[in-house]
Residue frames relative to the residue before (quaternion, step in Angstrom):
aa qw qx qy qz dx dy dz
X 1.0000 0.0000 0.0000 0.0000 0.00 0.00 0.00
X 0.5098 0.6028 -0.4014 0.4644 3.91 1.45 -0.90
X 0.5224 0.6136 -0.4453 0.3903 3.79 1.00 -1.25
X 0.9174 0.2204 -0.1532 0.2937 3.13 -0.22 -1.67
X 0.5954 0.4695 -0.4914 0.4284 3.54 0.59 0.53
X 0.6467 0.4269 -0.4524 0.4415 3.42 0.98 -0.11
X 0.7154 0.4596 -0.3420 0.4000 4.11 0.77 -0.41
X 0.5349 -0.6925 0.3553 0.3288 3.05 -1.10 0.62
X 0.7404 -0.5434 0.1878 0.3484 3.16 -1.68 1.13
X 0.5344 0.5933 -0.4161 0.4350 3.58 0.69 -0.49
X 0.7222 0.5295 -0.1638 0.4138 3.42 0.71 -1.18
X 0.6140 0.5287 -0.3517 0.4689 3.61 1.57 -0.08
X 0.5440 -0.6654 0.4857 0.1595 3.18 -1.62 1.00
X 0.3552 -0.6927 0.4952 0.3857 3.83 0.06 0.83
X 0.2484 -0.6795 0.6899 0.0259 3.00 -1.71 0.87
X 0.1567 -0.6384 0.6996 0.2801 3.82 -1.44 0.66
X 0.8223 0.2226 -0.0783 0.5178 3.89 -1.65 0.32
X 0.5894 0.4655 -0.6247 0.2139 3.41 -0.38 -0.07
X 0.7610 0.3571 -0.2725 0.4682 3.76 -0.57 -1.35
X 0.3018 -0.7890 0.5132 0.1519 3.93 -0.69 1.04
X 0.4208 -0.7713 0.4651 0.1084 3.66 -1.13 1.06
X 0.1709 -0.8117 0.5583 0.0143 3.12 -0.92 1.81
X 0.1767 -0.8378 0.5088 0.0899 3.36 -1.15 0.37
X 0.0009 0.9023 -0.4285 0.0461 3.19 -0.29 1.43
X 0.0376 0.9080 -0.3762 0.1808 2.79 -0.86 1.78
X 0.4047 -0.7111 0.3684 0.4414 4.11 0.22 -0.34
X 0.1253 0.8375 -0.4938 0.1976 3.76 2.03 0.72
X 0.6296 -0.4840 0.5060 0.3367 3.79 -1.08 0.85
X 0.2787 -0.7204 0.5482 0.3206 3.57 -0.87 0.34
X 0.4768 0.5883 -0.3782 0.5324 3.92 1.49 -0.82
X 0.6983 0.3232 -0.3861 0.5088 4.16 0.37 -1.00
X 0.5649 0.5523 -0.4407 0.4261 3.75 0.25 -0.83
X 0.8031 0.3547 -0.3078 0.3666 3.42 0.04 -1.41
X 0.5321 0.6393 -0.2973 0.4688 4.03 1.70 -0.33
X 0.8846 0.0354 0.0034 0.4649 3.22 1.22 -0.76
X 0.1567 0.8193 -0.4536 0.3137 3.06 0.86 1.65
X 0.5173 0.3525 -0.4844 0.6111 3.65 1.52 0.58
X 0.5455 0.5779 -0.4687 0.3857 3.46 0.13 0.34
X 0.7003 0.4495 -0.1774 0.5253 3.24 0.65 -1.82
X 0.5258 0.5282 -0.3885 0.5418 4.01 1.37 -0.76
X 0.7690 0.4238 -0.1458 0.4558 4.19 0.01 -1.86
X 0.8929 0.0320 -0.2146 0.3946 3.42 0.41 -0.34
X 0.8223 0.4084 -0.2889 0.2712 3.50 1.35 0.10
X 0.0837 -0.8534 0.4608 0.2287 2.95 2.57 -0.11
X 0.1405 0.5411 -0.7898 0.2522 3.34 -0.32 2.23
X 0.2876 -0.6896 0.6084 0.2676 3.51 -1.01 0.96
X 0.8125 -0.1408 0.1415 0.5477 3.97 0.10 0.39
X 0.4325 -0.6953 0.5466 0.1753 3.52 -1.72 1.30
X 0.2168 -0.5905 0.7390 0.2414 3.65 -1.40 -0.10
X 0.1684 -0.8347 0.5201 -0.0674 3.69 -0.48 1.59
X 0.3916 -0.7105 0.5841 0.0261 3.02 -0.94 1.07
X 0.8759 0.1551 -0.1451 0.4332 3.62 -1.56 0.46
X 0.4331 0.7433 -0.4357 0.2648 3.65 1.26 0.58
X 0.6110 -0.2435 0.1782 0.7319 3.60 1.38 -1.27
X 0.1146 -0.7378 0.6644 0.0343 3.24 -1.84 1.24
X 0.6590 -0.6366 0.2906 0.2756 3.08 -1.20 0.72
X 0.3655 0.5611 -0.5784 0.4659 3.52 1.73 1.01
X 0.7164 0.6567 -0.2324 0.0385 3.27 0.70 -1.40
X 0.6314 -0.6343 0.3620 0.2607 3.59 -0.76 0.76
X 0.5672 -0.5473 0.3668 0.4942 3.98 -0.16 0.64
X 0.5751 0.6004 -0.3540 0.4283 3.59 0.57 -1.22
X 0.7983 0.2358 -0.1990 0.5173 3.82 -0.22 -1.25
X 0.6066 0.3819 -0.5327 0.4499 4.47 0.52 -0.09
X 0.7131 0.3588 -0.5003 0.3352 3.51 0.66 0.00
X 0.3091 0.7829 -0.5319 0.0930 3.69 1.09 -0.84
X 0.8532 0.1717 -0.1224 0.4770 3.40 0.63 -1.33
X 0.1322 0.8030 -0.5778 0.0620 3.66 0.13 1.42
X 0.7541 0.4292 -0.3245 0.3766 2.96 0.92 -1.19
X 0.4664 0.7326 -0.3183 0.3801 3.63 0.91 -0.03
X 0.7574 0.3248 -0.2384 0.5138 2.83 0.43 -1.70
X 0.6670 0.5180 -0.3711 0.3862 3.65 1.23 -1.02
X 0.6383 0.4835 -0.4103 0.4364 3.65 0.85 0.97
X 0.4831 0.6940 -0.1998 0.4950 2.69 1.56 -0.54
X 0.5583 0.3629 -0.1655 0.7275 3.69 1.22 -0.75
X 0.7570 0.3852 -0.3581 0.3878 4.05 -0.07 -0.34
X 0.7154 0.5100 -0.2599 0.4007 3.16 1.20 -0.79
X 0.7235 0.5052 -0.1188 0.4552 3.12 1.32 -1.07
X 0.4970 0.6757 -0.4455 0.3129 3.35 1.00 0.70
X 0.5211 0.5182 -0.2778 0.6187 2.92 2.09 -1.43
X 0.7231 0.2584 -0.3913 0.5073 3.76 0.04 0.42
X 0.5885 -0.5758 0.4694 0.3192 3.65 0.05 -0.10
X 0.4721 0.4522 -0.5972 0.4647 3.72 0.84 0.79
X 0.0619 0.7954 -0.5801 0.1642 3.27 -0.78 1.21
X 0.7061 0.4742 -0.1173 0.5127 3.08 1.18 -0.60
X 0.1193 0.8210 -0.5259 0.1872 4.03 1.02 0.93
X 0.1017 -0.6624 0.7399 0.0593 4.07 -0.82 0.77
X 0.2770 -0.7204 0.6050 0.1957 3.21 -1.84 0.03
X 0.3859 -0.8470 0.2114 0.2982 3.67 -0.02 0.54
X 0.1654 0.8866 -0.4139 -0.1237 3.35 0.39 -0.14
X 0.3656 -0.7633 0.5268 0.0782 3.52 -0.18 1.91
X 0.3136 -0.6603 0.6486 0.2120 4.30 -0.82 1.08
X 0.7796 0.3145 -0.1076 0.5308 4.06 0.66 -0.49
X 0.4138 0.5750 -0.6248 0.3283 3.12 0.45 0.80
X 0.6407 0.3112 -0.0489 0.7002 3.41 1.42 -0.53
X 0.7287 -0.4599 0.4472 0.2397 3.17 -1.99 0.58
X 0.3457 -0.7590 0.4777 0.2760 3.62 0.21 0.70
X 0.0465 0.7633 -0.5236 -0.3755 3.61 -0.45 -0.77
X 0.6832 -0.6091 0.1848 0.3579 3.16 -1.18 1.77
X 0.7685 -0.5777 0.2385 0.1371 3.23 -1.41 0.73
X 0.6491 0.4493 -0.2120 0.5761 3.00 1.81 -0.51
X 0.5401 0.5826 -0.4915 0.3567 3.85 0.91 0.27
X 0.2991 -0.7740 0.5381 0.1481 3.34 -0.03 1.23
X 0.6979 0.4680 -0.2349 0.4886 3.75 0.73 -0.78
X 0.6937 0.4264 -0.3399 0.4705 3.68 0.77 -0.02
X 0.6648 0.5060 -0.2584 0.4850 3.53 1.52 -0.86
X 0.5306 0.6582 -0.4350 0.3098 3.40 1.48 -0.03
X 0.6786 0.4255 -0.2993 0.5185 3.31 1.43 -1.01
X 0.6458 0.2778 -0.5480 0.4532 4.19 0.63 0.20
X 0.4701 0.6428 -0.5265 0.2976 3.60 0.49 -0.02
X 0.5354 0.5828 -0.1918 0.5804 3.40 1.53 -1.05
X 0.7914 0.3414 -0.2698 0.4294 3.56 0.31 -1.08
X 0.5857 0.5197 -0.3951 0.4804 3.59 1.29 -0.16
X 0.5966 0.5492 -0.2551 0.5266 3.89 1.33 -0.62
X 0.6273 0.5645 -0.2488 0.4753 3.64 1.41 -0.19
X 0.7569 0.3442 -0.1561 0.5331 2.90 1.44 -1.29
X 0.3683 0.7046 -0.4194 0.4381 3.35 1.45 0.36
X 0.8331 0.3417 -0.1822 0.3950 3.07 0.69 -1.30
X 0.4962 0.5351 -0.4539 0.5113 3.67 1.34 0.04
X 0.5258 0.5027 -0.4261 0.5378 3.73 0.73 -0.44
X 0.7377 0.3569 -0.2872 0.4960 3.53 0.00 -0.97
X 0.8158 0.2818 -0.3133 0.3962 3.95 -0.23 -0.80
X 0.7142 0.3597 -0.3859 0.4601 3.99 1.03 0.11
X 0.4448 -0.7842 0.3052 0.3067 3.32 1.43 0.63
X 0.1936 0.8279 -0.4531 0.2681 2.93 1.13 1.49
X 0.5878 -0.6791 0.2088 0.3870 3.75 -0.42 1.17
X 0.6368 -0.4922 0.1179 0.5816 3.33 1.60 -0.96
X 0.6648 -0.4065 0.3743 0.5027 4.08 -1.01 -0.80
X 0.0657 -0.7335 0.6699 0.0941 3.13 -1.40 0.68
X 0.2988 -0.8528 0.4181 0.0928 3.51 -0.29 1.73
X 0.0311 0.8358 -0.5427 -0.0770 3.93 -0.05 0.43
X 0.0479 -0.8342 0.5473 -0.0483 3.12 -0.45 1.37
X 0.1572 0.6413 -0.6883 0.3006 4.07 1.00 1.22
X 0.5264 -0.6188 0.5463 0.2037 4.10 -1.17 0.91
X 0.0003 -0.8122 0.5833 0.0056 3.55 0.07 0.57
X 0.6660 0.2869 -0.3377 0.6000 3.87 0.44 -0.61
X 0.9235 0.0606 0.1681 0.3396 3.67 -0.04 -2.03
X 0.5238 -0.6464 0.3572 0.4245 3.50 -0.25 0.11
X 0.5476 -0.7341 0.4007 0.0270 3.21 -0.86 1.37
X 0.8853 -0.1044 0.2088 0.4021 3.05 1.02 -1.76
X 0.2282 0.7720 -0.3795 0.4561 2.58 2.65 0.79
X 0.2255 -0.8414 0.4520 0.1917 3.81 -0.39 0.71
X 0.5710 0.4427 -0.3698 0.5841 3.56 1.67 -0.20
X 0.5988 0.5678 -0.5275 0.2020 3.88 0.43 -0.11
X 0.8326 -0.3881 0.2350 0.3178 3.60 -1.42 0.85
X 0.7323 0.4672 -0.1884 0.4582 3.29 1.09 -1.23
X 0.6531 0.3981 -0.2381 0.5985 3.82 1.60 0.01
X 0.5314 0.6770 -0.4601 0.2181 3.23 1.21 -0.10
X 0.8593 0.0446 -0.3827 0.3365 3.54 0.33 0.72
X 0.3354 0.5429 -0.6351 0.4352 3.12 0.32 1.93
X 0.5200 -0.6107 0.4824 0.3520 3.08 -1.38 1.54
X 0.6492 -0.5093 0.3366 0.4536 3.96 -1.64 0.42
X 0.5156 0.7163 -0.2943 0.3667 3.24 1.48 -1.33
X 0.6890 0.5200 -0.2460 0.4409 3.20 0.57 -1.45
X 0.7396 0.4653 -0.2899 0.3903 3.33 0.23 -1.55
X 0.4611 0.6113 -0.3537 0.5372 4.16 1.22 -1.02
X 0.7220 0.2532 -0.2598 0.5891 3.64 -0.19 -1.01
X 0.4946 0.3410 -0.6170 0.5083 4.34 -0.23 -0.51
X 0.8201 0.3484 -0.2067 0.4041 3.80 -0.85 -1.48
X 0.6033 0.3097 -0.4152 0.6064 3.88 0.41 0.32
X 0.5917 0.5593 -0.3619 0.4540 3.72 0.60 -0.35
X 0.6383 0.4291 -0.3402 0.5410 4.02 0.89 -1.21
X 0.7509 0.4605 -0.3248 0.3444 3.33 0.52 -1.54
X 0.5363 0.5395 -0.3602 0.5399 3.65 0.96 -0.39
X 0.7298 0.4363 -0.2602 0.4575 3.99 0.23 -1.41
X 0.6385 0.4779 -0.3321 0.5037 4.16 1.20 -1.03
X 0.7979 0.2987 -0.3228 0.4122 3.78 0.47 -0.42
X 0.4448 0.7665 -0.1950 0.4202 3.07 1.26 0.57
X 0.5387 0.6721 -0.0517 0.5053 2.71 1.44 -1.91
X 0.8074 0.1358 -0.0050 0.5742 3.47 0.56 -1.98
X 0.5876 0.4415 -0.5041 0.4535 3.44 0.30 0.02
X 0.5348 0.5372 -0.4493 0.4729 4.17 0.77 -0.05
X 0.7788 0.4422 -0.1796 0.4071 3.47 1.05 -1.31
X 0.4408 0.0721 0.1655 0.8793 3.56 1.96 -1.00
X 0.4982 -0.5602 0.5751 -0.3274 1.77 -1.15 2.43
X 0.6937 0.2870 -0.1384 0.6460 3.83 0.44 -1.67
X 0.3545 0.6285 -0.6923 -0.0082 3.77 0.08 -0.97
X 0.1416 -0.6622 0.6540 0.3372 3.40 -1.55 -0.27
X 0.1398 -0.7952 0.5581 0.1916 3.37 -1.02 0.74
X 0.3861 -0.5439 0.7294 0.1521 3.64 -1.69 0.58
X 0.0037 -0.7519 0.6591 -0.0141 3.01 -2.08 0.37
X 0.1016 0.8071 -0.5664 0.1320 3.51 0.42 0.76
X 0.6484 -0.2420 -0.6969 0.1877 1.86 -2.31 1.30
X 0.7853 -0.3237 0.4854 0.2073 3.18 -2.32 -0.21
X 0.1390 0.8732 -0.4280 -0.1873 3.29 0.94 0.34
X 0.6240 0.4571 -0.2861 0.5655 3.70 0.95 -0.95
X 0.5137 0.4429 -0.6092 0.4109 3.54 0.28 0.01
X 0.5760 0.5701 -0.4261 0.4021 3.60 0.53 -1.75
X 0.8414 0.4306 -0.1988 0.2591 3.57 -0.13 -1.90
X 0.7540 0.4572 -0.1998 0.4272 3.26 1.19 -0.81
X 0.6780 0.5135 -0.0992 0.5166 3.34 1.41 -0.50
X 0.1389 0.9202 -0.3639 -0.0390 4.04 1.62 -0.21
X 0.3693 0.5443 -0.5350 0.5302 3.42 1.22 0.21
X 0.7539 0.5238 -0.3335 0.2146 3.75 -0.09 -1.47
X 0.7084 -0.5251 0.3175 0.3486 3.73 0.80 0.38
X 0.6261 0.3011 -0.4203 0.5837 3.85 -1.10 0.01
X 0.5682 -0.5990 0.4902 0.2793 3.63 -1.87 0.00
X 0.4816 -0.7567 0.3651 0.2494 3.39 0.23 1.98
X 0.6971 0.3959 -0.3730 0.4672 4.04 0.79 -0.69
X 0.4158 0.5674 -0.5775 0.4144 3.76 0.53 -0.05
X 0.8763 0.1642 -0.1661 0.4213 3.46 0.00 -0.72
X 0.1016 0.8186 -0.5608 0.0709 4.01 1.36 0.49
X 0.7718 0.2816 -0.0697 0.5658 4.03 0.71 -1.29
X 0.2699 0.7360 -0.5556 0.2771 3.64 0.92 0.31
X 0.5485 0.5641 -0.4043 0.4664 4.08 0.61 -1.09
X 0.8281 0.4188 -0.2804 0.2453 3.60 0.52 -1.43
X 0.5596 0.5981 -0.2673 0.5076 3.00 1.65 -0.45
X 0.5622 0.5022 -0.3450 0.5592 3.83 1.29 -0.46
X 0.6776 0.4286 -0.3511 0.4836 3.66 0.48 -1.24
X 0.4676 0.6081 -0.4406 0.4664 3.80 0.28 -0.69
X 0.8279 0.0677 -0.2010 0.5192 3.65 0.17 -1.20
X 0.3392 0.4833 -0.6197 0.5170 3.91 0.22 0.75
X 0.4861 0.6455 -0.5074 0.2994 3.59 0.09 -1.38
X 0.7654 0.4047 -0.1477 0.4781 3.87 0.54 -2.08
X 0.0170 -0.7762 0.6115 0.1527 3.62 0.83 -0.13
X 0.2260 -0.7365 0.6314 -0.0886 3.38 -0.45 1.95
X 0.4975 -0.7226 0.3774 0.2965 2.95 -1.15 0.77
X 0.6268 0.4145 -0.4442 0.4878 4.10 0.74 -0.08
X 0.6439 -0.5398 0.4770 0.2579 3.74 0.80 0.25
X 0.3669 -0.6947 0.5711 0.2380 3.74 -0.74 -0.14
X 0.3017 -0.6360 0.7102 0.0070 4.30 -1.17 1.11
X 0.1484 -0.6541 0.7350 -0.0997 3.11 -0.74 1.50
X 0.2754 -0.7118 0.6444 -0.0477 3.30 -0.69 1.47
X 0.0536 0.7801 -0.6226 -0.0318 3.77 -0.53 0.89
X 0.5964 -0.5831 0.5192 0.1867 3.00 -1.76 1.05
X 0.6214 0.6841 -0.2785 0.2614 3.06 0.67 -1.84
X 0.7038 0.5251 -0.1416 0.4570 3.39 0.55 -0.84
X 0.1927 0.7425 -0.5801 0.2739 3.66 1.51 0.04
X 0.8052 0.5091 -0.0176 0.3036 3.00 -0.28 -1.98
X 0.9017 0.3147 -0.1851 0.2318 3.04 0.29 -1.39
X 0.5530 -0.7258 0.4039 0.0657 3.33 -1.02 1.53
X 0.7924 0.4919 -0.0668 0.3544 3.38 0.83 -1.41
X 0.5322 -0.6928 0.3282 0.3593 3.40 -0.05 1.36
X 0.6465 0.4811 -0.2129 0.5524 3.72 0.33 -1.63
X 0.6633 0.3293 -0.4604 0.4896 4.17 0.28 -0.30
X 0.7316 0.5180 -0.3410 0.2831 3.46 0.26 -1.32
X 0.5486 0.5990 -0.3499 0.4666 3.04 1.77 -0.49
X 0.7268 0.4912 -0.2117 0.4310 3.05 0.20 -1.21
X 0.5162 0.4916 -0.3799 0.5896 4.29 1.18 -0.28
X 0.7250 0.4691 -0.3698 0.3428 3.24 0.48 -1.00
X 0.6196 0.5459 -0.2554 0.5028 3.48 1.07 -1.30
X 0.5916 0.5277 -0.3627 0.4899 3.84 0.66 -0.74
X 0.7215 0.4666 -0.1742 0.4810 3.67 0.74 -1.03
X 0.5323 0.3369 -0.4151 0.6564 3.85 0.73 -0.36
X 0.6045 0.5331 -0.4680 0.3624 4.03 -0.15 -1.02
X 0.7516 0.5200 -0.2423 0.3256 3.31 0.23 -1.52
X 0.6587 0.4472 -0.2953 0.5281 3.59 1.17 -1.33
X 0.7420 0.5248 -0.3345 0.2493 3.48 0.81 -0.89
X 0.4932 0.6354 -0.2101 0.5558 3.26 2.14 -0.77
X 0.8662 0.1669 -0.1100 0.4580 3.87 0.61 -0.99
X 0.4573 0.5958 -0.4929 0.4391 3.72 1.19 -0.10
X 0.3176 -0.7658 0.5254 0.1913 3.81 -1.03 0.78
X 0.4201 0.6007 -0.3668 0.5728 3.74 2.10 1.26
X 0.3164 0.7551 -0.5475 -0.1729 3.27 0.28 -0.99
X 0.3718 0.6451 -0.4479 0.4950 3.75 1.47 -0.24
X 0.8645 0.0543 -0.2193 0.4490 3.77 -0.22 -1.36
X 0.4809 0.5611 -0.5559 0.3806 3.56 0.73 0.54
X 0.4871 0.6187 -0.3198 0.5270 3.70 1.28 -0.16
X 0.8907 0.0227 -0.0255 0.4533 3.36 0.32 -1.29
X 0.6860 0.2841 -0.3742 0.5556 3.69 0.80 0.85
X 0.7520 0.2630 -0.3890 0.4626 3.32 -0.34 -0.38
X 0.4673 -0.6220 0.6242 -0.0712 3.33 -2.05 0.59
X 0.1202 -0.5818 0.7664 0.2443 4.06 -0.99 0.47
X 0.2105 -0.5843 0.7828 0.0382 3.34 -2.03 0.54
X 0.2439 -0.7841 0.5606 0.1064 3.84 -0.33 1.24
X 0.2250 -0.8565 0.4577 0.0787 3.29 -0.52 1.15
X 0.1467 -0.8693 0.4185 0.2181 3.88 -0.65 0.80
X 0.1686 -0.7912 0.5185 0.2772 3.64 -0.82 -0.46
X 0.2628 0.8506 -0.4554 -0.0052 3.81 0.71 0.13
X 0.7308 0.2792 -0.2005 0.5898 3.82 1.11 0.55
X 0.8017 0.1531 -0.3530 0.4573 3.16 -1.39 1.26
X 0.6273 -0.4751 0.6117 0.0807 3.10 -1.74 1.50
X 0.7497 -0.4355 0.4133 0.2784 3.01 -2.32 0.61
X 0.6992 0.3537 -0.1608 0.6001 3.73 1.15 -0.69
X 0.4871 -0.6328 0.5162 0.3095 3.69 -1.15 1.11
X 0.4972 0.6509 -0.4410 0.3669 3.89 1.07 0.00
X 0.7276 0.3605 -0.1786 0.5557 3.24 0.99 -1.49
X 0.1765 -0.6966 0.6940 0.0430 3.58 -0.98 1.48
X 0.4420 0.5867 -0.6369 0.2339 4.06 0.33 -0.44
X 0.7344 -0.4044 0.4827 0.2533 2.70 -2.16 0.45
X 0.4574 -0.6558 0.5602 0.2165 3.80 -1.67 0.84
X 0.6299 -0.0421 0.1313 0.7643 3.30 1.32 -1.38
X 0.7179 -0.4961 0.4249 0.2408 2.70 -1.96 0.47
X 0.7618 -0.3310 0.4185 0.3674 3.61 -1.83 0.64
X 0.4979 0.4881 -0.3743 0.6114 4.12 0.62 -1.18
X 0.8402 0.3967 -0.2728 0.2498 2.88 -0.86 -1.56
X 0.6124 0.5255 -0.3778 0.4540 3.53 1.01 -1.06
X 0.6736 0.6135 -0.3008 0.2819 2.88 0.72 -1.81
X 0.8666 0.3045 -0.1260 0.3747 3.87 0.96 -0.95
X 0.4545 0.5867 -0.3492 0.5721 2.90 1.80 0.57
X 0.6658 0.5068 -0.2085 0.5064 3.60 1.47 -0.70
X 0.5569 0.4677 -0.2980 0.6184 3.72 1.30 -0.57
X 0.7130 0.5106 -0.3014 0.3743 3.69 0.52 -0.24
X 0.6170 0.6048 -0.2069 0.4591 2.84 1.30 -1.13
X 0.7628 0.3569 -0.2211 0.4918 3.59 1.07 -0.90
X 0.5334 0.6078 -0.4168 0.4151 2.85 1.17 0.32
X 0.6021 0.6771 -0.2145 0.3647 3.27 1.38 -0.74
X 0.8624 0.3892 0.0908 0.3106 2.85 1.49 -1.96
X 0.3296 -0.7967 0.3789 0.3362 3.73 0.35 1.14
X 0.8374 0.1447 -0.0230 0.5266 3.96 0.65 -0.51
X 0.9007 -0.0685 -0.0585 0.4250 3.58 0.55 0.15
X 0.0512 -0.7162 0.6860 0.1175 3.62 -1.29 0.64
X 0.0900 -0.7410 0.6533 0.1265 3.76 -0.88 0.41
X 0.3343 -0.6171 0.6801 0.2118 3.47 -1.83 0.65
X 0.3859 -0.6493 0.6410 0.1363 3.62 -1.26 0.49
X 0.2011 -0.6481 0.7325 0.0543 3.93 0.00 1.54
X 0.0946 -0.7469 0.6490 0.1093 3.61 -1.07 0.43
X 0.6181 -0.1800 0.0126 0.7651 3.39 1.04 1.59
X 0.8497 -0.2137 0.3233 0.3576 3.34 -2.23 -0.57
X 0.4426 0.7622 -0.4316 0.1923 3.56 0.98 0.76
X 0.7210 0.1537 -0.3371 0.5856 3.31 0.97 1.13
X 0.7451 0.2522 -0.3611 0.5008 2.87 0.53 1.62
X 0.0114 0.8086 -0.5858 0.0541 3.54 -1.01 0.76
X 0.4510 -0.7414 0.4807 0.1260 2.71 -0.97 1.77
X 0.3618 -0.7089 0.5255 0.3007 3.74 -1.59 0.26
X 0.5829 -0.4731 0.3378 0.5678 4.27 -0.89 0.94
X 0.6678 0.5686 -0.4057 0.2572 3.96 0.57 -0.49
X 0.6927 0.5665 -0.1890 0.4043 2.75 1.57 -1.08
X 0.6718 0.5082 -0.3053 0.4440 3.36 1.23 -1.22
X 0.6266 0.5206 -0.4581 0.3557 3.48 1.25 -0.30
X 0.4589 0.8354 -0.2218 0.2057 3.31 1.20 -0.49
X 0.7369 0.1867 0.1705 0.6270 2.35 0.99 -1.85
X 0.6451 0.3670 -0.3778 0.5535 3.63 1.06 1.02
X 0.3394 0.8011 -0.4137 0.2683 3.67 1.81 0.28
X 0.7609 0.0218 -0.1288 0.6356 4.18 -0.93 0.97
X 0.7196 -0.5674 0.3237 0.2355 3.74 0.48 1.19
X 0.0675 -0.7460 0.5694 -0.3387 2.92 1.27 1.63
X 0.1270 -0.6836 0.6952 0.1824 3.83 -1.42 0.41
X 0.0664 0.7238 -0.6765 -0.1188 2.93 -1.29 0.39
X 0.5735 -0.4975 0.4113 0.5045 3.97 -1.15 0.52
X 0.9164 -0.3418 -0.0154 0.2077 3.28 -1.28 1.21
X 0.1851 -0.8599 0.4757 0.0060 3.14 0.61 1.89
X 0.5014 0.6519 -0.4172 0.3868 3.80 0.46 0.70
X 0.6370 0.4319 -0.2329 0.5946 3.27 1.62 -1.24
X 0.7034 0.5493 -0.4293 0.1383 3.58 0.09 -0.82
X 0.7504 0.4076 -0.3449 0.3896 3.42 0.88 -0.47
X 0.4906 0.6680 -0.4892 0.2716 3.98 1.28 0.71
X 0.7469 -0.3043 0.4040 0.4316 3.57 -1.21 1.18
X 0.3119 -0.5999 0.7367 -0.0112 3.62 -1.03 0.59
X 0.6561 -0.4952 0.4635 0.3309 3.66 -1.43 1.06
X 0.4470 -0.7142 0.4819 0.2404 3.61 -0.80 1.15
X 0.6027 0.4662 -0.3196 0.5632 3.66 1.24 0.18
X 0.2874 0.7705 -0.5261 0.2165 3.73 1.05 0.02
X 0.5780 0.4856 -0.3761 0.5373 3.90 1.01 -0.59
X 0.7469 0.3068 -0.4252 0.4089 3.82 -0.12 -0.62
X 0.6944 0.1777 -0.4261 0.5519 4.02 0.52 -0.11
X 0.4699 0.3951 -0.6154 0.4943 3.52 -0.30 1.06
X 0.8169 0.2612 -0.2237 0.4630 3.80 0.71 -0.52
X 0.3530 0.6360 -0.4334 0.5320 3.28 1.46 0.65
X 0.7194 0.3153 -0.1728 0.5943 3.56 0.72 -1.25
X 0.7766 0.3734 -0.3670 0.3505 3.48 -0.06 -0.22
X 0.7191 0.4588 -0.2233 0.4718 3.83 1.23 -0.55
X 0.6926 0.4640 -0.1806 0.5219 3.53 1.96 -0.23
């Protein structure tokens, strides 16, 4: 398996089933856990990456709220082949605080050591850390909010978290597996390739940091890049650009060789607006962009649900599971009509 992640993609031997299919979405965890033969019989997802469950503000009280769930959620889903459940935890969904406040990072350092242990006691597979800047810049070294910390400094602060966060849960879980998504050094090092190349300028230092702990499952670089792309010979050629880049700027190239992993990421459903579920490309198109991909990948491909696109709740259901002012992530979308082709990429993933 060391072989083929280290040769280029051209140079790999297509595989059927091997690398195992996540889906990552903002899906109720109460509907999910209701309808996990379904997502097993007609969509053969091998396990979700779950949003809005616990973040790395959150107080012990609310990361446990949903043990006993999720801790069915892992029992149930073995007899179906979801075995393989991550939790997300998004750095920008919120206001980071800046990297050098030792005293504020004590308490998320804690809240990451919390959410370790829910991963670990609901036999959840592990965390899946997403560190694109929604509110502020993260790892832009000219933005306002860094403007008066030397660069130096700020590199070592953000190699410091990323070191202190795999730490945190790898002390508590040991096995954890960990994710990382987007590509940041691909983005920064590569500035043709799209997104806004300074968003992610100190991203590497934050990655090296956790290498630093060389854990024992290695680290899954989730890539974005690869939404889109359709065409065998590109997807190759992204992929190969992306191993290069880590191998060129990671300060491992040894355990970036033999532990860690790319995970080719798709998007074939839902529009710019969480309203509009239609299709991006077509079933085909998925269909040969998804057989490639696992071919590529030694341990994981993930789809990108953009909201409740591949799935639609009934008025019974949403009442259900929104009863004495229950939240759920955007109860408005869930009950729209899904893409009238929603069966052939469910049977794309499940028959490939």
């Amino acid at each position: 398996m060391v072989l083929i992640r280290c040769l280029p993609a051209s140079n790999i031997i297509e595989q059927t089933k091997t690398s195992k299919v996540l889906f990552f979405s903002p899906i109720d965890i109460c509907y999910l856990l209701d309808n996990m033969q379904k997502w097993h019989e007609e969509a053969g997802m091998n396990g979700f990456i779950l949003s809005y469950v616990a973040d790395w503000w959150s107080p012990r009280k609310i990361i446990f709220e949903n043990y006993k769930v999720l801790t069915e959620i892992n029992k149930k889903g073995i007899h179906y082949g979801l075995d393989s459940n991550f939790i997300k935890v998004a750095l920008g969904y919120r206001e980071l605080p800046n990297w050098t406040d030792d005293l504020v990072w004590e308490d998320i350092l804690d809240n990451f050591r919390d959410i370790a242990e829910l991963i670990k006691t609901t036999g959840t597979k592990g965390i899946a850390i997403d560190t694109e800047p929604y509110k502020i810049p993260l790892f832009d070294s000219k933005a306002k909010r860094f403007k008066n910390i030397n660069k130096e400094l700020l590199k070592t602060a953000i190699y410091k978290r990323g070191r202190q966060i795999m730490q945190s849960i790898t002390e508590v879980f040991p096995e954890i597996e960990v994710i990382i998504l987007p590509e940041g050094a691909f983005y920064w090092f590569n500035q043709n390739q799209g997104q806004h190349p300074s968003y992610y300028e100190l991203w590497i230092d934050f990655f090296n940091g956790m290498v630093s702990v060389k854990n024992k499952k290695g680290i899954i670089l989730a890539s974005e890049r690869t939404y889109s792309v359709l065409n065998k010979n590109y997807l190759n050629t992204i992929y190969d650009l992306i191993n290069k880049t880590m191998l060129e700027h990671i300060e491992d190239p040894v355990f970036w060789k033999m532990n860690c992993s790319i995970a080719i990421g798709m998007w074939p459903l839902g529009g710019k607006t969480y309203s509009d579920k239609s299709a991006r490309y077509s079933s085909v198109d998925f269909k040969r962009q998804f057989i490639h991909a696992k071919a590529l990948c030694t341990k994981y491909v993930w789809i990108y649900g953009n909201g409740a696109d591949w799935w639609q709740m009934n008025y019974k259901e949403l009442k259900k599971y929104t009863v004495k002012g229950r939240k759920i992530w955007g109860k408005e979308y869930q009950t729209i009509p899904t893409d009238p082709a929603i069966m052939e990429y469910y049977s794309v993933v499940k028959e490939n």
